[in-house]
C-alpha positions in Angstrom: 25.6 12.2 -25.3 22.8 13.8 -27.3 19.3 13.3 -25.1 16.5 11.2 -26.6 14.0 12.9 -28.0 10.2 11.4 -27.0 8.3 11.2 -30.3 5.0 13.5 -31.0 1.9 12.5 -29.9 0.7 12.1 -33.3 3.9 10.0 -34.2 3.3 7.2 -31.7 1.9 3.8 -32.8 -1.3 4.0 -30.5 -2.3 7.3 -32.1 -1.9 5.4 -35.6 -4.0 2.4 -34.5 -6.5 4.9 -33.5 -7.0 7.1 -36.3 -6.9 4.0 -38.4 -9.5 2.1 -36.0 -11.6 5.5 -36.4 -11.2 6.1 -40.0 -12.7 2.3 -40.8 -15.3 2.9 -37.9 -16.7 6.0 -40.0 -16.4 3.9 -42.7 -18.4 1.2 -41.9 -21.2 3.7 -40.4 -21.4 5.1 -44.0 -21.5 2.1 -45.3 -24.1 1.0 -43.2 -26.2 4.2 -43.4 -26.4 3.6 -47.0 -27.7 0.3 -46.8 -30.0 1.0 -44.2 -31.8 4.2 -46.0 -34.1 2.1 -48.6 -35.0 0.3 -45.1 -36.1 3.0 -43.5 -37.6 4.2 -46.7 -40.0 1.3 -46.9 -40.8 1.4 -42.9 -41.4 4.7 -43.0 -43.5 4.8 -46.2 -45.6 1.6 -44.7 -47.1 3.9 -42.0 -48.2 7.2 -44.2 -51.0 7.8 -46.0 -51.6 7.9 -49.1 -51.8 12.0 -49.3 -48.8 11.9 -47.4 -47.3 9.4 -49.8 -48.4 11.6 -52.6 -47.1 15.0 -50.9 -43.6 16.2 -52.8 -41.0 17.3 -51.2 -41.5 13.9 -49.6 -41.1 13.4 -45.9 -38.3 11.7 -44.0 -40.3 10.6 -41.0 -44.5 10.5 -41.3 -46.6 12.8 -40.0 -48.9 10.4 -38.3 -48.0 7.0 -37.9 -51.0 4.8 -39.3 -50.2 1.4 -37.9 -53.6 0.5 -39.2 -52.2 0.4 -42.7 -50.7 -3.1 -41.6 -53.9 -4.7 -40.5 -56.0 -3.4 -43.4 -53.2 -4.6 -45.9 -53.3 -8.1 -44.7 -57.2 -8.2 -44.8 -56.8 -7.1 -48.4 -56.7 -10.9 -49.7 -55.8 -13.9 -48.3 -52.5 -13.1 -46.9 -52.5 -15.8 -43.8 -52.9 -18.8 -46.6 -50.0 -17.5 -48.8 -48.1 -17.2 -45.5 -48.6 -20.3 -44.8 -48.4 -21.6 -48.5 -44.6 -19.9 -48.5 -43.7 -21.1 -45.2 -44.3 -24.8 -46.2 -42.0 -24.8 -49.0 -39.4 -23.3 -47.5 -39.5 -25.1 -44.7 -39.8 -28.4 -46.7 -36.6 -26.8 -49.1 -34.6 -26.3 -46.2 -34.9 -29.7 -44.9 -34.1 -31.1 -48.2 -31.4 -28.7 -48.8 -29.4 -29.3 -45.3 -30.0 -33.0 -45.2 -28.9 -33.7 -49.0 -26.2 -31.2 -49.5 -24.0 -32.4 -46.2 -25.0 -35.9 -47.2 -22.8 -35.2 -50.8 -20.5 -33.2 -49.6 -19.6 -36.0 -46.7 -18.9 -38.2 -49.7 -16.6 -35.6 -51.0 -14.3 -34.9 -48.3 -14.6 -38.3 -46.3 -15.0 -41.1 -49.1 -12.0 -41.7 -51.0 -12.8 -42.9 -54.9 -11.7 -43.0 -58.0 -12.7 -39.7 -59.9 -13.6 -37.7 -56.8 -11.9 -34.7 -57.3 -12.9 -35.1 -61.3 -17.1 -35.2 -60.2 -16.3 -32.9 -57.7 -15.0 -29.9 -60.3 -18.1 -31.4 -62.5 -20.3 -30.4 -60.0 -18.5 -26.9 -58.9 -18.7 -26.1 -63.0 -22.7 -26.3 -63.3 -22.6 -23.2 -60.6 -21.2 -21.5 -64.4 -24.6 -21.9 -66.0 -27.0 -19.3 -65.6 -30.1 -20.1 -64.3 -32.4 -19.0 -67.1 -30.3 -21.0 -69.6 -32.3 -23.9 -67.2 -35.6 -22.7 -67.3 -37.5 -23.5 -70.2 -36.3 -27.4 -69.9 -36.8 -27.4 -66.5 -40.7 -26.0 -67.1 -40.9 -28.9 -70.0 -39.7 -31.5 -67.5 -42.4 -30.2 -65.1 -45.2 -30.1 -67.3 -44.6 -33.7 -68.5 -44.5 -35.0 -65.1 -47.5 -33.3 -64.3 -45.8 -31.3 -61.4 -47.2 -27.7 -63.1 -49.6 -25.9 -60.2 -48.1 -27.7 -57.5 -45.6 -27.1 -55.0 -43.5 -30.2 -56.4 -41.3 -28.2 -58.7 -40.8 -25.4 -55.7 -39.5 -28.3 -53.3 -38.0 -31.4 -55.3 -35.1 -29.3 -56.8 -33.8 -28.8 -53.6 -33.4 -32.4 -52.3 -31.4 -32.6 -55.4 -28.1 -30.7 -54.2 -26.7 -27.2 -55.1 -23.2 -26.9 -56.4 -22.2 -23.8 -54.0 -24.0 -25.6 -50.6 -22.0 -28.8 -51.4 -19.0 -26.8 -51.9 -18.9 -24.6 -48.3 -19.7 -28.0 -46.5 -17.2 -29.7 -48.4 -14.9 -27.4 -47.3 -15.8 -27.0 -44.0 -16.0 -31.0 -43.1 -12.4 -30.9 -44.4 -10.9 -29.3 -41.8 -12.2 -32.4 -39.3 -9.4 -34.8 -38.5 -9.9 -38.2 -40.4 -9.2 -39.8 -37.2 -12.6 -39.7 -36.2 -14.3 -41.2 -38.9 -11.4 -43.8 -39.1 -11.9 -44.3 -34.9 -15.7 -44.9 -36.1 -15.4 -47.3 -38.7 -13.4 -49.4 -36.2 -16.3 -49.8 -34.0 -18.3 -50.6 -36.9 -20.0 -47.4 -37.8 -21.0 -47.2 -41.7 -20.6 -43.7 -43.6 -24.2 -43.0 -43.0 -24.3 -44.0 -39.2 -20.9 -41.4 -39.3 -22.8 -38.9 -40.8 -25.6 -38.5 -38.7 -24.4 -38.7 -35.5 -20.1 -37.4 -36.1 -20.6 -35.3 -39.0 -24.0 -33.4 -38.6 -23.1 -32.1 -35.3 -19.4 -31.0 -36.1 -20.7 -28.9 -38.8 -23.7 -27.2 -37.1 -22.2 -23.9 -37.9 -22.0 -24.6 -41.7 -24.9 -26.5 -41.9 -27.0 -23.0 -40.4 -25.3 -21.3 -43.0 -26.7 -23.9 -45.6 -30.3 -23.7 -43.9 -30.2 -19.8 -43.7 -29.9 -19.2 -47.2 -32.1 -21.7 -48.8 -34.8 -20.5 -46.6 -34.1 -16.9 -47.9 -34.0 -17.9 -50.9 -37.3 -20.4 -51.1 -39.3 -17.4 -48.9 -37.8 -14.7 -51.5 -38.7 -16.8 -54.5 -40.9 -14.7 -57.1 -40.1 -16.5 -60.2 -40.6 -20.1 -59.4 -44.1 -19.6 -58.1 -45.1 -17.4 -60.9 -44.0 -20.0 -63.2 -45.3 -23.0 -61.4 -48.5 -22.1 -59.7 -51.8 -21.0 -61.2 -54.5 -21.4 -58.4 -54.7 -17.9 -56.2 -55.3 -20.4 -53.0 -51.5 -21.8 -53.6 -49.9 -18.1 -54.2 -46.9 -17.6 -51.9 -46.1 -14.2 -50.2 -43.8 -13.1 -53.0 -46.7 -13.3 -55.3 -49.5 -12.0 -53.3 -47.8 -8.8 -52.9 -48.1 -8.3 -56.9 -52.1 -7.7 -55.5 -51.1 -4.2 -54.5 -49.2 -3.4 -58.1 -52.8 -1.6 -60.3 -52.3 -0.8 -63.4 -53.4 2.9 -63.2 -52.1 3.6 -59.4 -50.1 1.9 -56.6 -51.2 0.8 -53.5 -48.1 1.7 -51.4 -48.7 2.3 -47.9 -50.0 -1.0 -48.5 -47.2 -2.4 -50.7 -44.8 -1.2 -48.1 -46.2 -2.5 -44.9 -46.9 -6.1 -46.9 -43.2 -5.8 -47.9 -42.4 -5.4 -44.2 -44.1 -8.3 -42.4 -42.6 -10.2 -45.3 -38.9 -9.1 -44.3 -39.5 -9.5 -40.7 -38.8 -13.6 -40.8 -35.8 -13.5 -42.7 -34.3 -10.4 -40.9 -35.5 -12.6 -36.8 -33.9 -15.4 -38.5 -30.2 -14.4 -39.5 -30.6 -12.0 -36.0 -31.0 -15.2 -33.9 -28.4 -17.4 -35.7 -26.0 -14.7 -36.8 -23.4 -16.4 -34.6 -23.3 -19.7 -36.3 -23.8 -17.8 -39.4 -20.5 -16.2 -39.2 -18.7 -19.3 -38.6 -20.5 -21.1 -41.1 -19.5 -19.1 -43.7 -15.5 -19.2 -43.0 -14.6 -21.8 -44.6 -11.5 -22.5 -42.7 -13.5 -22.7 -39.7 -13.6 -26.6 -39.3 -12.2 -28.3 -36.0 -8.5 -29.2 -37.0 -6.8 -31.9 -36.2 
């Protein structure tokens, strides 16, 4: 009989895994380092000077960390009011988002009536239209009610649903057995009494998801408030940031450390709720029955 012959090292199915678990490892570091370089771009840039700034070839890392930059950019202008200004509508979006979206999308996967999966492509379609295609009616509709320089046209449209938020908690509430709400309704409890208290908590991780990204969005929001508000004492964040843009020269160590301590929310925000982020977002992720 012929002897066995062991395989090569660099045969074997564990040396495989590993150069495949190290190739996508590198991989992902590039990827990363990519991402990451207009980050440290902007950090970096936030605590130079401006001769430093100015100085070509430009420097990786500054010279002399000015820290002050921060402090004197925020005494610039009103930048604890806008703060403030931005952080009440998104806040006030958020609420409106979460509570409304879930709220529809309960109705979609829950409620059985006639037409529900007809309205419910209705709805999925308007995520087809582009937003600008909206604008100009949207500003008309505004302007008529009067809502022009306030925060009513920042905050209103998002107690009115959005196609894609209805959609992941659609999906999501799907994958929870029927037996509960049926088990419920038994004892009595009405469709809103079963979404409060069976619905809202099964979906937490979802409904994160939902409150991460429309508080992104709303503390992100440029065009809405540039549209909408006319009084400097209502700017938002987004807009006060614009103070730094001259027309003849840039204010960027000031720009940069601004665009920072604007960043730092969102970035403390996802950080702290990444977890239920990541299960939010898999759609699949639902407690099955």
């Amino acid at each position: 009989m012929s002897a066995v012959t062991e395989p090569k090292f660099y045969e074997t199915k564990k040396f495989k895994e590993n150069v495949k678990h190290t190739f996508v490892t590198l991989l992902l570091i590039a990827g990363s380092t990519l991402i990451l370089i207009p980050l440290w771009w902007m950090i970096s840039t936030s605590l130079k000077s401006p001769a430093e700034i100015a100085q070509y070839p430009p420097t990786l890392f500054p010279k002399e960390f000015n820290f002050s930059n921060y402090i004197e950019a925020w005494q610039t202008a009103p930048f604890t009011r806008w703060a403030l200004n931005t952080l009440l509508i998104a806040s006030l979006g958020t609420i409106g988002s979460v509570l409304v979206n879930s709220l529809v999308a309960y109705g979609f996967a829950k409620i059985r009536f006639e037409g529900r999966n007809t309205l419910f492509v209705i709805v999925l379609s308007t995520m087809l239209i582009p937003g600008f295609v909206t604008m100009v009616p949207q500003y008309i509709l505004f302007s008529k009610l009067g809502w022009v320089n306030t925060y009513l046209p920042l905050i209103v449209p998002a107690f009115l649903g959005s196609a894609f938020f209805i959609f992941l908690l659609r999906q999501f509430m799907m994958g929870i057995p029927n037996e509960l709400i049926e088990a419920a309704i038994l004892d009595g409890a009405g469709h809103l009494q079963i979404w409060w208290h069976i619905m809202l908590p099964l979906t937490k991780p979802a409904l994160v998801t939902v409150a991460i990204f429309s508080f992104n969005g709303a503390w992100n929001d440029l065009l809405g408030p540039l549209l909408y508000i006319n009084d400097e004492s209502m700017y938002t964040l987004q807009i006060g940031l614009q103070t730094f843009k001259g027309t003849v020269q840039t204010q960027w160590h000031y720009l940069m450390a601004m665009s920072v301590t604007v960043l730092l929310p969102v970035v403390l925000l996802f950080f702290f709720f990444q977890r239920y982020f990541i299960e939010g977002s898999n759609i699949a992720s639902g407690t099955k029955g």
